[in-house]
Short mmCIF file of the C-alpha atoms (twelve columns), coordinates in Angstrom:
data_MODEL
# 
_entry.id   MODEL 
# 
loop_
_atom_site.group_PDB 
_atom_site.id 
_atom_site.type_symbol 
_atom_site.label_atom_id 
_atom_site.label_alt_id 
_atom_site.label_comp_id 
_atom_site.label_asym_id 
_atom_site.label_seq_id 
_atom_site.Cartn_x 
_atom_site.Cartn_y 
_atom_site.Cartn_z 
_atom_site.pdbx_PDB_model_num 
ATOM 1   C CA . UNK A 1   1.461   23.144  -18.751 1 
ATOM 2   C CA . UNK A 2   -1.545  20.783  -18.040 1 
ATOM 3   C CA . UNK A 3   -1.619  19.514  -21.837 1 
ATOM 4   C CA . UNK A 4   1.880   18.661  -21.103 1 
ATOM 5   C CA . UNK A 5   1.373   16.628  -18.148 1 
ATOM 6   C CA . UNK A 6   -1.827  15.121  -19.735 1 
ATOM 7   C CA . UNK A 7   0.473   14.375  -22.753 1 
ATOM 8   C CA . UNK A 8   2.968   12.458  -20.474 1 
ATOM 9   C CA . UNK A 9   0.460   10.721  -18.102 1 
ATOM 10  C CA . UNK A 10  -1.706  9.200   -21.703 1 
ATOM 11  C CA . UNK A 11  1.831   8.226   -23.319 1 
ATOM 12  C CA . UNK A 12  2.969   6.548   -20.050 1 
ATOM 13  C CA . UNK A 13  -0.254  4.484   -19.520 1 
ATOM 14  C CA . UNK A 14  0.957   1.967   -22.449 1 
ATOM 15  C CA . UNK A 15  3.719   1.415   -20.443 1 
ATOM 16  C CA . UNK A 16  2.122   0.992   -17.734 1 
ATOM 17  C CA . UNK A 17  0.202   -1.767  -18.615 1 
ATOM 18  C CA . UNK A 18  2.627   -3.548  -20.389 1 
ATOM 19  C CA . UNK A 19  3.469   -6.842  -18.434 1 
ATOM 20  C CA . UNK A 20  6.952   -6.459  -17.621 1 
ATOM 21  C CA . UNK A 21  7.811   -9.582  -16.063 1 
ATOM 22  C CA . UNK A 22  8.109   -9.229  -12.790 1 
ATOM 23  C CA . UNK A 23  5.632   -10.778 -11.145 1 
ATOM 24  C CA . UNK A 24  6.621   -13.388 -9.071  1 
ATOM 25  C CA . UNK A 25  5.604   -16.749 -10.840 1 
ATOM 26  C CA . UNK A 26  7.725   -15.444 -14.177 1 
ATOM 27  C CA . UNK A 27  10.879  -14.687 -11.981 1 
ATOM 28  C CA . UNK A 28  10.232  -18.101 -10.391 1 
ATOM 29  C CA . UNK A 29  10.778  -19.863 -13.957 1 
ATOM 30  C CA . UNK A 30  13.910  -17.891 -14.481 1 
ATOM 31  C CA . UNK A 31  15.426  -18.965 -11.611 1 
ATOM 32  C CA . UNK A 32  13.728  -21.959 -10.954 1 
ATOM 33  C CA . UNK A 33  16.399  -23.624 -9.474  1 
ATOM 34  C CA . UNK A 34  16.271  -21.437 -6.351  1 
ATOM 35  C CA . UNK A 35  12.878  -20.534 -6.559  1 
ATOM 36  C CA . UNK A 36  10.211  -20.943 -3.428  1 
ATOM 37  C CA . UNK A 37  8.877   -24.070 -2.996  1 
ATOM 38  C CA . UNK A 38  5.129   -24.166 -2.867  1 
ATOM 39  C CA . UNK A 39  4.649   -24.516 0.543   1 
ATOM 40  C CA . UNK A 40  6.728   -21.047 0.975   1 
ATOM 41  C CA . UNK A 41  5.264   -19.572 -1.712  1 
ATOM 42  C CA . UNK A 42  1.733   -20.077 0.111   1 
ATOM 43  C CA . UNK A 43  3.210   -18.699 3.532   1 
ATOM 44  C CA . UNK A 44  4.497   -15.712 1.998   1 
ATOM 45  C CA . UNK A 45  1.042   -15.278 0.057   1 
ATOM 46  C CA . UNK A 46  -0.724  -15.452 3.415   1 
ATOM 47  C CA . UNK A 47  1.704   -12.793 4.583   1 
ATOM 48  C CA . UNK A 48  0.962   -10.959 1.893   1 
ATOM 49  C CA . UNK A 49  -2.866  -11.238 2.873   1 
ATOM 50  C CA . UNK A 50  -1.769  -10.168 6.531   1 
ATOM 51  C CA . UNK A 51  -0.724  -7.039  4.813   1 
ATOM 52  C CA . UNK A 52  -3.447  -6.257  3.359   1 
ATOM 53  C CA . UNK A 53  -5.691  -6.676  6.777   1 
ATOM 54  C CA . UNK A 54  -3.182  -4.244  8.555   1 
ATOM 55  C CA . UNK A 55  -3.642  -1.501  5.961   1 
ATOM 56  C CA . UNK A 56  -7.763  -2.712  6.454   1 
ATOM 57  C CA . UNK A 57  -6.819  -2.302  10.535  1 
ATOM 58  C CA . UNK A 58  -5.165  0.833   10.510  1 
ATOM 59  C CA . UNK A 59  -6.572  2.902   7.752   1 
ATOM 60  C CA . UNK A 60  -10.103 2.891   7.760   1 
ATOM 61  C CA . UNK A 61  -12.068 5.878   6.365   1 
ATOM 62  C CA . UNK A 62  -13.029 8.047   9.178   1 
ATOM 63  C CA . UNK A 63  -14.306 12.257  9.033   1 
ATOM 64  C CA . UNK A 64  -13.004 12.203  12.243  1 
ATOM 65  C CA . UNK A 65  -9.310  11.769  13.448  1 
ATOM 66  C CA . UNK A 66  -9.670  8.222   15.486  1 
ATOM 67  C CA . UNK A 67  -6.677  8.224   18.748  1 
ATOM 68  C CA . UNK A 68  -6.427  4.432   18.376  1 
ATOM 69  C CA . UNK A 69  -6.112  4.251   14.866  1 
ATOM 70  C CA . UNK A 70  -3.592  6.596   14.660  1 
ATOM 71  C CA . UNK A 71  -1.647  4.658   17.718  1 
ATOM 72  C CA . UNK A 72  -2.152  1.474   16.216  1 
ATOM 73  C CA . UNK A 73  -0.721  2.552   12.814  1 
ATOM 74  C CA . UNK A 74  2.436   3.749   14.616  1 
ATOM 75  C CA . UNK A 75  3.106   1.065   16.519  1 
ATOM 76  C CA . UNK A 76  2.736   -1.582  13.437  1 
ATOM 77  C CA . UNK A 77  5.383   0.217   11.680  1 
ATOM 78  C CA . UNK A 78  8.025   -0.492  14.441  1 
ATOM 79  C CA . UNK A 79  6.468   -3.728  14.699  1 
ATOM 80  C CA . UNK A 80  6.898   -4.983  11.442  1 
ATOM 81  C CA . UNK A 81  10.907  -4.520  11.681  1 
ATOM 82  C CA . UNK A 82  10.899  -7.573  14.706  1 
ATOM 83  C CA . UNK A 83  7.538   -9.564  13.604  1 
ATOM 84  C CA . UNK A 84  6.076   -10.967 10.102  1 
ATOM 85  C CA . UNK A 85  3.043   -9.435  8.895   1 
ATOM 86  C CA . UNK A 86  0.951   -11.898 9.978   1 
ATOM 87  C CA . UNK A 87  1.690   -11.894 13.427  1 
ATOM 88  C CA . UNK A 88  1.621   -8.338  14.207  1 
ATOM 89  C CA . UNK A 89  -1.844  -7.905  12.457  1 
ATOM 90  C CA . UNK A 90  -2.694  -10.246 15.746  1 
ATOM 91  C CA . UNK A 91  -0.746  -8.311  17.917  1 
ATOM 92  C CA . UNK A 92  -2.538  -5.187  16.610  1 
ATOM 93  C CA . UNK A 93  -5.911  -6.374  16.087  1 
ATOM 94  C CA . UNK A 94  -5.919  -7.637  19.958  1 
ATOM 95  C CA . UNK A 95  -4.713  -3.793  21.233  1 
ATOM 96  C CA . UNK A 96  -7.393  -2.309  18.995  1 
ATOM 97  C CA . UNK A 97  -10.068 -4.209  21.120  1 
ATOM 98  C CA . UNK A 98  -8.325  -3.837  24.421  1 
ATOM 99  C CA . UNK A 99  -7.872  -0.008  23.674  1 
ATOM 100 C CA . UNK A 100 -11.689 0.130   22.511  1 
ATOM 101 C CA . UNK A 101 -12.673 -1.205  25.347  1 
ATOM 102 C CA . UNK A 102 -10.574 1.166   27.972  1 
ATOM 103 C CA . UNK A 103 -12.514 3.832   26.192  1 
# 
């Protein structure tokens, strides 16, 4: 059973890398008549980047379970339905420091 799944997993990584033409920039030529204009493009970028500092925010390697993390996590989840990414990572990173310093 495992040289079957190593079988699969080494005949899928070709795949895998193949480009496949999805990333944004090649979908943006095929439809460049509705495509984002640059100045969108960069504020969705930076949105992106918000992202990436709320999973930096909320999921930081710890050996020991952390109350705040764990509130703040749950809370950006709900968040992100009524905020952009960017502006609850503010929103979050201010109740991280007001809940650190309650402590």
């Amino acid at each position: 059973m495992k040289l079957i799944s190593w079988i699969l997993v080494l005949t899928a990584l070709p795949v895998l890398g193949e480009d496949l033409g999805f990333r944004y920039d090649q979908i943006a030529k095929r439809y460049s008549d509705t495509a984002l204009g640059a100045k969108e493009a960069q504020a969705a970028r930076m949105q992106g980047e918000c992202l990436v500092g709320l999973k930096e925010l909320n999921f930081k390697r710890s050996e020991e379970f952390d109350a705040v993390a764990e509130w703040t996590n749950y809370r950006t989840i709900s968040l992100l339905q009524h905020y952009s990414p960017c502006e609850v990572l503010i929103i979050m990173e201010e109740a991280k420091k007001r809940l650190r310093e309650s402590q």
